[in-house]
N, C-alpha and C positions, 0 to 999 in steps of 0.2 A: 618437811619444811612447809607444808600444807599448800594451796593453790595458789597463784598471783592474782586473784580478789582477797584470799585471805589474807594473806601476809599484807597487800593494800590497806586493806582495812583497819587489821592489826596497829599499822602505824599511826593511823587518822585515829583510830579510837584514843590513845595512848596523846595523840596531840589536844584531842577534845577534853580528857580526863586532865588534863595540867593547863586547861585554859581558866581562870581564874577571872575572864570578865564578868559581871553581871549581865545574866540574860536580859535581865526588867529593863537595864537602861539602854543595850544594842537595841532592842525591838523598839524601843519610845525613839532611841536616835533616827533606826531605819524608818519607821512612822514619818517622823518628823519629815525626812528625807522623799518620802514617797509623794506627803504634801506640798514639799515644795517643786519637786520636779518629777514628772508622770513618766511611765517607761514608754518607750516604743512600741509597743503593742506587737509582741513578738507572737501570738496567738494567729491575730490577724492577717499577721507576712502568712500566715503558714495553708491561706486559703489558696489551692489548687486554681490558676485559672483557664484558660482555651490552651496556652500551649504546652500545660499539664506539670507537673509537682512542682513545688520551689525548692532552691538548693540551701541546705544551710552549709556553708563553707566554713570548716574548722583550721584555727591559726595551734597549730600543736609540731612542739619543737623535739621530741624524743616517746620513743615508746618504749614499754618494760620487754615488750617481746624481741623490739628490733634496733633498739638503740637510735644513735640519735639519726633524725629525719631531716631537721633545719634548724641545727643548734644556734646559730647566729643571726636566725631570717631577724628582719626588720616587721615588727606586729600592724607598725602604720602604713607600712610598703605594701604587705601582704594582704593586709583589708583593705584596700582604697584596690586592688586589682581584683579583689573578689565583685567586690562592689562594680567593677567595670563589666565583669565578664558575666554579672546578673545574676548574684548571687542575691538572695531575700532577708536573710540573717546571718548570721556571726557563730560560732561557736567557739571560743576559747578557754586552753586548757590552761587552768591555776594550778593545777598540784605539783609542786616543787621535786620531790624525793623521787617521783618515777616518772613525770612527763617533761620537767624541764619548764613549767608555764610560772606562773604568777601575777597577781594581781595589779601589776604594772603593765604587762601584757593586755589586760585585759583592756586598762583603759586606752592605753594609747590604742591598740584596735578601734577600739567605740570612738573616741576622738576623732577618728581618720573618714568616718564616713557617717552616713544617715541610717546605718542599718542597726537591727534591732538586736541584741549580745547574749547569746546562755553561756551564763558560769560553768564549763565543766569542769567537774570533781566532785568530789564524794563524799556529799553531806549528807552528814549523820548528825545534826541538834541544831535549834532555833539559834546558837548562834553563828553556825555557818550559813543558813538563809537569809538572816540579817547583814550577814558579812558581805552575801551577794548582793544586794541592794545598796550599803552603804557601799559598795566599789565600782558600783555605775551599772551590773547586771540587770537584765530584762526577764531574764529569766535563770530556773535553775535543773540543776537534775535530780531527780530522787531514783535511787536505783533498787528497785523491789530485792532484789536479792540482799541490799547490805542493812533492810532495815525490816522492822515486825511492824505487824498492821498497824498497832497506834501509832506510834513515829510515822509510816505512811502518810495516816491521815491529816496526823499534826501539821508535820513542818509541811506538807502540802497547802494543808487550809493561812499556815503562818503565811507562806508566800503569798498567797492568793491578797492577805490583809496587807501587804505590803505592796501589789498592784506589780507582781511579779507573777509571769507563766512558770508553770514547772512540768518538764516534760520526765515523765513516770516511765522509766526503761524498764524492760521485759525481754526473759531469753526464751520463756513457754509457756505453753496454756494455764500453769497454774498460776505462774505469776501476772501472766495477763489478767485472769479472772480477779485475784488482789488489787492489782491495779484500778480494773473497773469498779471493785467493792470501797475503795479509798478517794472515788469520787472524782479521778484523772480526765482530765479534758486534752490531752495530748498526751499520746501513750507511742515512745519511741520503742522500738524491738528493733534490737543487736545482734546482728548476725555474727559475732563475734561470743564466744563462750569467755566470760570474765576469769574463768574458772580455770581454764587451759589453754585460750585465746586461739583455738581454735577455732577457723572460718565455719557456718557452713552456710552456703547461698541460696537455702531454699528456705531456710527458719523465715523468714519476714512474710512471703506469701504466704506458708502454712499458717503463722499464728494469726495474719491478719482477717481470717474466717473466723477468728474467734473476737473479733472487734465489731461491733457495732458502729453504722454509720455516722452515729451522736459523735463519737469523739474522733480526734487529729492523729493522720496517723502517720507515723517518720518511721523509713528505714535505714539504720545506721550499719555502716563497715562493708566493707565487699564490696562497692558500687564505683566501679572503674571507668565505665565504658555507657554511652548512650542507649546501647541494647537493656544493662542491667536498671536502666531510669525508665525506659519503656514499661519493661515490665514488669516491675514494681507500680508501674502507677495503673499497668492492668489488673495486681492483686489489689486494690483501691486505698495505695498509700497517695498523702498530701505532699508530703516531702521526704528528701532524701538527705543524711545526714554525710557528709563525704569532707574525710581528712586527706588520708595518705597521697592518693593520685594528685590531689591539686598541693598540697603543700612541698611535694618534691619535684613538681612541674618547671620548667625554665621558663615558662609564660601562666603563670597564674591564672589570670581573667579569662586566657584563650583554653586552658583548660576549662573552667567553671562552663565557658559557653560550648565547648562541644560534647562536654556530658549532658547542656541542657537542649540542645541542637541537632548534637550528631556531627557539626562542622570538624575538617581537621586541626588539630594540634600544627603549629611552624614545629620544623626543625629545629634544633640550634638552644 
C-alpha cells in the first residue's frame, strides 16, 4: 500500500495532473495579488527574541494517523486564542482528504487576527504556490521529501516572487543539505517520519548541527511541554511549530502560553 507520505502524495499528484488551470494566468493573478496587498511578514514573526522561540500555533482538524482532533473547532475561535496566548504565526492545514482543513479555514483563521498564516500541504507545482497566495497565505511549505531539486528551487524562488515565505521541511541530513542547496531561508525539521509517522524527539537537535546560523530554524511535532521548547531553543531552533497539544486543549491560549512560559494549564 506503500507509506502515508506516499499514498499523500499519490492523491495530490493525481489532483495536480487533472488541474487544467493555466499556470501563466494564477501566477499574473497571484502577482497582481501580492501587489496589491503585502503579506505579513511571516519570516520576520519568526525572529527569536529575550524570552526565546516563537510559537507557530497550527488550526488542524484530523490527522491520517489518529483521526479526527477538532473536527468541528471554530478556525476564528481557535486563532483569535492562539493570538491571545502569544502565539507569532498561524499554521493552517488545507488538505481536505487526510486533514480535514481547507481554504475557507485558512482565511477565516487569518481574518480573526494580526498574525502572519503558512498554508499547510503539499505543494507540488506553481500552481498550488500561487493558490497560497491567492487564499490570503503568507507563507507555504515545501517538503524536500515530496519534490526533486528543481521543483525545490522553482516553486521556492515562485513564492519568494510572490512576497511569500516558504518553510523547506527536512526529516535528515541529506535532505537538510538539499534544502540548504535550494537556497531555503527557513528550514522546518519534522520530528515526525512522514513516512511512518513515527515520532522521534531527538531528530530536530541532531539535524540542527547541520544548519547554519544564516538560516530559520523551526521544530515541528513532539513538542508538548515547556521543557521540550527549552530545549530546542538550546539546540538553536527560532521557533516551534506545535499542533496537536494546543489544538485539543479546553483553553487554547493558556495552552500556547504555558508551552511558551512554563505557566499551568486550568483544569476543566
Amino acid at each position: 500500500m506503500g507509506s502515508y507520505l506516499e499514498r499523500i502524495l499519490a492523491r495530490h499528484r493525481q489532483e495536480a495532473a487533472r488541474d487544467r488551470r493555466d499556470p501563466d494566468e494564477l501566477v499574473a493573478a497571484a502577482r497582481a495579488r501580492a501587489a496589491a496587498a503585502a503579506s505579513r511578514g511571516f519570516t520576520s514573526a519568526l525572529a527569536a527574541g529575550p524570552a526565546g522561540p516563537r510559537l507557530i500555533a497550527e488550526v488542524k482538524r484530523r490527522s491520517p494517523s489518529k483521526g479526527d482532533l477538532a473536527a468541528n473547532l471554530d478556525p476564528a475561535r481557535l486563532a483569535a486564542a492562539y493570538e491571545r496566548g502569544g502565539a507569532a504565526c498561524l499554521s493552517v492545514l488545507t488538505d481536505a482528504p487526510h486533514f480535514g482543513g481547507s481554504a475557507a479555514d485558512l482565511a477565516a483563521a487569518r481574518a480573526a487576527t494580526a498574525l502572519p498564516v503558512l498554508r499547510k500541504d503539499f505543494t507540488l507545482s506553481a500552481n498550488d504556490v500561487c493558490d497560497a497566495r491567492l487564499m490570503g497565505a503568507d507563507a507555504v511549505l515545501l517538503i524536500v521529501a515530496a519534490l526533486d531539486d528543481a521543483e525545490l528551487r522553482s516553486l521556492r524562488e515562485l513564492a519568494a516572487s510572490l512576497d511569500l515565505a516558504a518553510i523547506v521541511e527536512v526529516h535528515d541530513e541529506m535532505e537538510a543539505g538539499r534544502a540548504l542547496e535550494s537556497g531555503a531561508e527557513i528550514i522546518g525539521v519534522n520530528q515526525r517520519d512522514l513516512r511512518s509517522f513515527e515520532l522521534d524527539a531527538c531528530r530536530a537537535a541532531r539535524i540542527a548541527t547541520a544548519l547554519p546560523p544564516s538560516v530559520k530554524k523551526v521544530a515541528e511535532s513532539g513538542i508538548t511541554s515547556h521543557d521540550d521548547v527549552l530545549r530546542l531553543a538550546g539546540a538553536g531552533f527560532d521557533a516551534v511549530l506545535v499542533g496537536e497539544s494546543v489544538v485539543t486543549s479546553s483553553d487554547p491560549a493558556a495552552a500556547v502560553r504555558a508551552l511558551l512560559t512554563g505557566s499551568a494549564v486550568p483544569c476543566g
